[in-house]
C-alpha positions in Angstrom: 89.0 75.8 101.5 91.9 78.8 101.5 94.6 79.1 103.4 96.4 82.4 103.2 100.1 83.8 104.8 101.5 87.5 105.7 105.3 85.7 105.1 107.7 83.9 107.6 110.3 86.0 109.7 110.2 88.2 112.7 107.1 89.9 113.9 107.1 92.5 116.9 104.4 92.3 118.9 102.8 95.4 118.4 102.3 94.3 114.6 100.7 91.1 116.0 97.3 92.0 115.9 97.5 94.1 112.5 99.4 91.4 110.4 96.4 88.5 111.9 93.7 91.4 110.6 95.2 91.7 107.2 95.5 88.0 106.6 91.7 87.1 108.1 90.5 89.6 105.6 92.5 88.2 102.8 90.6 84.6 103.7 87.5 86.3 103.7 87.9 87.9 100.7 88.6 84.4 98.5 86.0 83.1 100.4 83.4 85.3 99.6 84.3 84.7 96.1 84.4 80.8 96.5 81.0 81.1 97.7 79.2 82.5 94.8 81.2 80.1 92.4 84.6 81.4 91.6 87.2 79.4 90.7 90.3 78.3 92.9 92.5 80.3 90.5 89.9 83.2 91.0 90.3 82.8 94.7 94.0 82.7 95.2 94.4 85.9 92.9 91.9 88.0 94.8 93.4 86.6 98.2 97.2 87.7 97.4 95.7 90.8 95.9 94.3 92.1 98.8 97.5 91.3 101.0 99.5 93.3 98.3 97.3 96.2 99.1 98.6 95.9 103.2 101.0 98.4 104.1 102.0 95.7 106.6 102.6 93.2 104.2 105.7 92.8 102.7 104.1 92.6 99.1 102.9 95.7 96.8 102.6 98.5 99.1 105.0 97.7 101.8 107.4 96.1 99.8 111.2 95.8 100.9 113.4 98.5 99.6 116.3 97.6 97.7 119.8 98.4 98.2 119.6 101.4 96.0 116.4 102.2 98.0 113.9 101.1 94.7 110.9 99.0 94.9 110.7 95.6 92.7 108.2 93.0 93.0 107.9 90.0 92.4 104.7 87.4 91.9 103.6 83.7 90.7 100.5 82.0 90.3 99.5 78.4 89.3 96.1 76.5 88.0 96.6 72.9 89.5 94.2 71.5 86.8 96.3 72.3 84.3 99.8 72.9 85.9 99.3 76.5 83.6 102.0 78.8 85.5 103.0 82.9 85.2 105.2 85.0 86.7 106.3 88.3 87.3 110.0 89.3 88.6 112.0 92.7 89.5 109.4 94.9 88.6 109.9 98.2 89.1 106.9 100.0 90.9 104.5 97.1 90.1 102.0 98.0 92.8 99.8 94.5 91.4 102.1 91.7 90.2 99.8 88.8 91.2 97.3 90.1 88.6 100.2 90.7 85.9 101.1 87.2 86.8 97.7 85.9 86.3 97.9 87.9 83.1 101.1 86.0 81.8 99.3 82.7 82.3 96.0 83.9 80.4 98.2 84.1 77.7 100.2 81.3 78.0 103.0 83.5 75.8 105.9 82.6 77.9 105.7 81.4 81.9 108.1 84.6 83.5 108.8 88.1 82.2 111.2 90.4 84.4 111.9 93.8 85.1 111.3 96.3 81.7 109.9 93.9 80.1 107.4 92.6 82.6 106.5 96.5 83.4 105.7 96.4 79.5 103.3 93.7 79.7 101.5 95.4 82.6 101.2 98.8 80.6 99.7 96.2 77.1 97.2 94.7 79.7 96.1 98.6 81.3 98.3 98.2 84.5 100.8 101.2 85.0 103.6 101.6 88.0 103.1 103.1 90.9 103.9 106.7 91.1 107.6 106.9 93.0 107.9 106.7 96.2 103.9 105.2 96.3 104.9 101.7 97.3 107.6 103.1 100.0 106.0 103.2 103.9 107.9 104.6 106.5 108.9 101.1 108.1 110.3 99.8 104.7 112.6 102.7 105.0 113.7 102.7 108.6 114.9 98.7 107.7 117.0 100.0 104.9 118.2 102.7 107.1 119.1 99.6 109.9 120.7 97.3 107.1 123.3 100.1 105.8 123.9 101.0 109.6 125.3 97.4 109.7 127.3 97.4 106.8 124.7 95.4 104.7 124.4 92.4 107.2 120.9 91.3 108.1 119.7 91.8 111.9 118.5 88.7 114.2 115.5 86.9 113.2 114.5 89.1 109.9 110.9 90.7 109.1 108.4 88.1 107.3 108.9 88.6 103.5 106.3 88.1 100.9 102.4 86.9 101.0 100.6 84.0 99.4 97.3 81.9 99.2 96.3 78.5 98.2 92.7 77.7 97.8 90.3 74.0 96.6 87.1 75.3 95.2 84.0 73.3 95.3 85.3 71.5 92.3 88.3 70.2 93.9 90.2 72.0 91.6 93.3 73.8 93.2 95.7 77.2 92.9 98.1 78.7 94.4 99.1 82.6 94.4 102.8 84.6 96.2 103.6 87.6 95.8 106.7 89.3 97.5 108.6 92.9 97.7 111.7 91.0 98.2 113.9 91.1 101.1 115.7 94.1 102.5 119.3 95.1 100.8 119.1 92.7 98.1 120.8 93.7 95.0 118.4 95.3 92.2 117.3 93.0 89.3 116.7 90.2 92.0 114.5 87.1 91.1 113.1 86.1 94.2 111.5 82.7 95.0 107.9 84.1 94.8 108.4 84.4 91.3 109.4 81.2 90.7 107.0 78.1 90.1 108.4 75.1 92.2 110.2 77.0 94.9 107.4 80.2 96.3 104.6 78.1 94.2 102.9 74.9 93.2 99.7 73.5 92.5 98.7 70.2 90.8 95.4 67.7 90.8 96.4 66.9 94.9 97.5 70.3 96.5 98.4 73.8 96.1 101.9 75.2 97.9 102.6 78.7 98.4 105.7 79.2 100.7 108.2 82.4 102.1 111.8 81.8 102.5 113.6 83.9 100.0 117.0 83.1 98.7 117.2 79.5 101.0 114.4 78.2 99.1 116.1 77.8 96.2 118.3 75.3 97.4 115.3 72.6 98.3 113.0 73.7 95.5 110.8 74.1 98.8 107.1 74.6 97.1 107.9 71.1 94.9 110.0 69.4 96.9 107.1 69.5 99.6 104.2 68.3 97.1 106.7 65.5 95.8 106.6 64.2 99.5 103.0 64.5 99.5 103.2 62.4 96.3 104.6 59.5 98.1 102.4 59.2 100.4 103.4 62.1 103.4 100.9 63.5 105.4 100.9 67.9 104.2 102.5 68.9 107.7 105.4 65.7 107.7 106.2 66.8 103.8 107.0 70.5 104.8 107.9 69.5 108.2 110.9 67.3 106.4 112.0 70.0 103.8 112.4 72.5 106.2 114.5 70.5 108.4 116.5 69.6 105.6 117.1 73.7 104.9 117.7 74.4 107.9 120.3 71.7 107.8 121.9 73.6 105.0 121.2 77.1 106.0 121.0 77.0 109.4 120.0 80.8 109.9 116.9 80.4 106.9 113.8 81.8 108.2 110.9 80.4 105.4 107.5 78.7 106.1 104.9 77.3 103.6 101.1 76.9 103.6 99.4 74.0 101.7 95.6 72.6 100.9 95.0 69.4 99.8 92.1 66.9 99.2 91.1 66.4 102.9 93.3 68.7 105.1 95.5 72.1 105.1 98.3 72.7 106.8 101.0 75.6 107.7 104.0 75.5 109.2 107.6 77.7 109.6 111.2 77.6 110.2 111.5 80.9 112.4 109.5 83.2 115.0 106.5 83.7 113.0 104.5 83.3 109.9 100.8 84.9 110.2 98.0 82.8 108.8 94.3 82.8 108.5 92.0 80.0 107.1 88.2 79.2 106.8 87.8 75.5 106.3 84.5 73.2 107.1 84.7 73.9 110.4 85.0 78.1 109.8 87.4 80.8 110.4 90.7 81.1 111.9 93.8 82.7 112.6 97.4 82.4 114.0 100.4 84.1 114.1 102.3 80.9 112.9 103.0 77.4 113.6 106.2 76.7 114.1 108.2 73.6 113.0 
């Protein structure tokens, strides 16, 4: 089973159809793998990884510009079977930070490198940046342009930030994968919640999380605070359901969302105008622009 997202936020409807495409391919893509044998950890990677290659994804190419108009990304990933996490954060140009995420776990070193010294890493493991400027599309820099016409303060609803995939392979073994460019304006050097395990990502013996809600998410440790809730007994939907009420409670203008397999079910659900999905369960294929709460 894989579940994937395109990021929670704002999406105008002529992106609609284009953001749904990306994400169906994504599914397919883990899927295809999960079908000759791969692993869930496998799966999850190669999902994410394929969104980070969207322009219209707010992930890898695409990413959110920085207030000094730079690129840094940001990814986590996490084996449920053995709660084995890495992480990637504020890297500059990192066109792939799931995979240098991935890499970090391999190696079991430490769990989360950031900026220089993650962009290190990638170069030891054969992964350059970007060239400049190759990450940048012509959207990321007409938001910028919006956000400094305001004086720095964010416009109604916000785009969908950041990307992520949780997958049970035929083992019943589970991952979960996020990746994000950030959010528009932020300051550079940012650790965003996709590159934290527990708030953008979670997987243990019962589920996999991945979420999107950016600097908000921190505050409800959304990606463990929903699988803790599942521990006691809630129902996938209810547990998210009842953390993002309880953000929105304290943020009352967060936009997040978070997509979760577990044993017998997935679910998805978000806290704002949209949050594309795709899926292919037992019963096949699927799509949506979101579900909201």
């Amino acid at each position: 089973m894989i579940v994937v997202h395109g990021g929670a936020g704002l999406v105008t409807p002529e992106r609609q159809e284009r953001l749904r495409a990306g994400v169906r391919a994504a599914a397919a893509m883990a899927h295809g793998l999960l079908a000759r044998g791969a692993s869930a950890l496998d799966a999850a990677v190669a999902a994410v990884r394929t969104l980070e290659d969207d322009p219209e994804m707010a992930a890898g190419i695409g990413s959110a510009l920085t207030r000094e108009g730079t690129v840094e990304t940001c990814a986590s990933v996490m084996d449920g079977a053995t709660r084995r996490v890495g992480a990637v954060a504020a890297v500059p140009d990192l066109a792939a930070p799931i995979v240098v995420a991935r890499a970090m776990l391999e190696r079991g070193e430490q769990v989360l490198l950031a900026g220089q010294a993650a962009l290190r890493f990638a170069a030891e493991i054969g992964i350059p940046p970007a060239a400049p400027g190759a990450l940048i599309t012509a959207r990321a820099h007409e938001q910028l342009r919006e956000w400094h016409a305001r004086g720095g303060t964010p416009g109604p609803g916000g785009e969908g930030g950041g990307v992520g995939a949780v997958v049970r392979d035929a083992a019943g073994n589970f991952a979960a994968a996020t990746s994000t460019g950030g959010t528009v304006f932020r300051r550079a050097g940012c650790v965003d919640d996709s590159a934290v395990p527990g708030i953008g990502t979670w997987a243990d013996t019962d589920l996999a999380v991945s979420t999107s809600g950016g600097e908000a998410a921190f505050r409800v440790a959304l990606a463990h605070n929903i699988a803790h809730r599942v521990a006691d007994g809630a129902s996938l939907r209810a547990a998210a359901k009842d953390v993002l009420v309880e953000l929105r409670t304290l943020a009352p203008d967060a936009v997040a969302g978070a997509i979760m397999v577990g044993k017998s079910s997935w679910a998805a659900i978000q806290l704002g105008p949209a949050m594309p999905v795709a899926w292919i369960d037992g019963t096949g294929p699927g799509d949506a622009i979101g579900f909201p709460l």
